[in-house]
N, C-alpha and C positions, 0 to 999 in steps of 0.2 A: 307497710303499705304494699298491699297484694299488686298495685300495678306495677312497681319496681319489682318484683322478684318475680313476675311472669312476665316480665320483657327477659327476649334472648342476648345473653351476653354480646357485648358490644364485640368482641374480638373474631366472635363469631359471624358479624356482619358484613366482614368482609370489607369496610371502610379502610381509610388512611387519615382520618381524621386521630391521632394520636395527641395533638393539640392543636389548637386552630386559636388566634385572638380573636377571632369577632363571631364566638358563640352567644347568641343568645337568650336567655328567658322564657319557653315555653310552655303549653300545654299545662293551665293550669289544673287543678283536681281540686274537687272541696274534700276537706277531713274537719275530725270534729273529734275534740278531746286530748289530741296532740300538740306536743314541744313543738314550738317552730323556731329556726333564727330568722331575725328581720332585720336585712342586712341594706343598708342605705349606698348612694354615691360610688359604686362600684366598691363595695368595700371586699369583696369577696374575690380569689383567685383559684381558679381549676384549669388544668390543664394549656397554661399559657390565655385564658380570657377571665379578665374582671368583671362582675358581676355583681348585681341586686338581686331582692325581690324577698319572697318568703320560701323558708326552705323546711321541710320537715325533720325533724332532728332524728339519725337511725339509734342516738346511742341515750336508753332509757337512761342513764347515770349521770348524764350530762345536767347540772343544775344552775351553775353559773359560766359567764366568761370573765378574764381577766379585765381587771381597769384596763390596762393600759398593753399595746405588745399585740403579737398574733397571738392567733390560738387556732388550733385544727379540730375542726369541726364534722363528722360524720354527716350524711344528709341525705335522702333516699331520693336522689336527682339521676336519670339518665344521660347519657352522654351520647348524642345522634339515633337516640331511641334504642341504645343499647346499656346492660348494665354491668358491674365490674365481675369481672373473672368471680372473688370472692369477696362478701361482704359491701358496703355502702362506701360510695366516692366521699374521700375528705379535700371538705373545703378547706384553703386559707384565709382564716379570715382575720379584718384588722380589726381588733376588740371596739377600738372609738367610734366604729361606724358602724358598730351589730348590736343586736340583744335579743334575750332570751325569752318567749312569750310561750309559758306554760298552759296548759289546756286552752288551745287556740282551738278556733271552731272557723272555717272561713276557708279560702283560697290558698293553695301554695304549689309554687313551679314543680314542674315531673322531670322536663327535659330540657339540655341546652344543645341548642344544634343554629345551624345557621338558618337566616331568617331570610323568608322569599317569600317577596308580594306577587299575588295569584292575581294573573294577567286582567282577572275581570274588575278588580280592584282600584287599578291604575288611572289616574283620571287623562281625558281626551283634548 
């Protein structure tokens, strides 16, 4: 995913966001032909926030998840729109509440950062 590896490292941005719990789910991107996990009910954890939605898998070798148990997950998600020192952020995720959806074609999350409704949004 060329938009994860032409975003500037996150460490590089100057943030303190190190872990935050109320990241959320954004900026989605359509891909077509790729692994994605589709992770339900906050089943996924990064950096101190639980998480959903669809993620793009970074690790070509990955083909199944465990029945049961976590498992760590690679996934080409930014973190405050920055991305890791080296290589793709690993999710935790809880196997009962993910799965593996090979040659996906459709939507999947870029970034998680914290969420702010844009003042013109807000009803009167």
């Amino acid at each position: 995913m060329d938009s994860y590896w032409h975003a500037p490292r996150y460490k590089d941005l100057g943030l303190d966001r190190d872990t935050y719990e109320l990241a959320e789910p954004q900026e989605p991107e359509r891909v077509a032909g790729v692994t994605v996990v589709e992770v339900h009910s906050e089943g996924a954890f990064y950096r101190g926030s639980h998480v959903h939605g669809l993620y793009a898998v970074a690790d070509p070798d990955l083909t199944e998840l465990p029945k049961r148990g976590e498992a760590l997950v690679p996934v080409f998600c930014r973190w405050f729109g920055g991305r890791e020192e080296d290589g793709a952020p690993v999710f935790r995720i809880d196997a009962a509440k993910a799965k593996l959806i090979p040659n996906y074609t459709g939507y999947v999350i870029t970034n998680l950062a914290e969420f702010r409704m844009r003042p013109d949004s807000r009803s009167r």
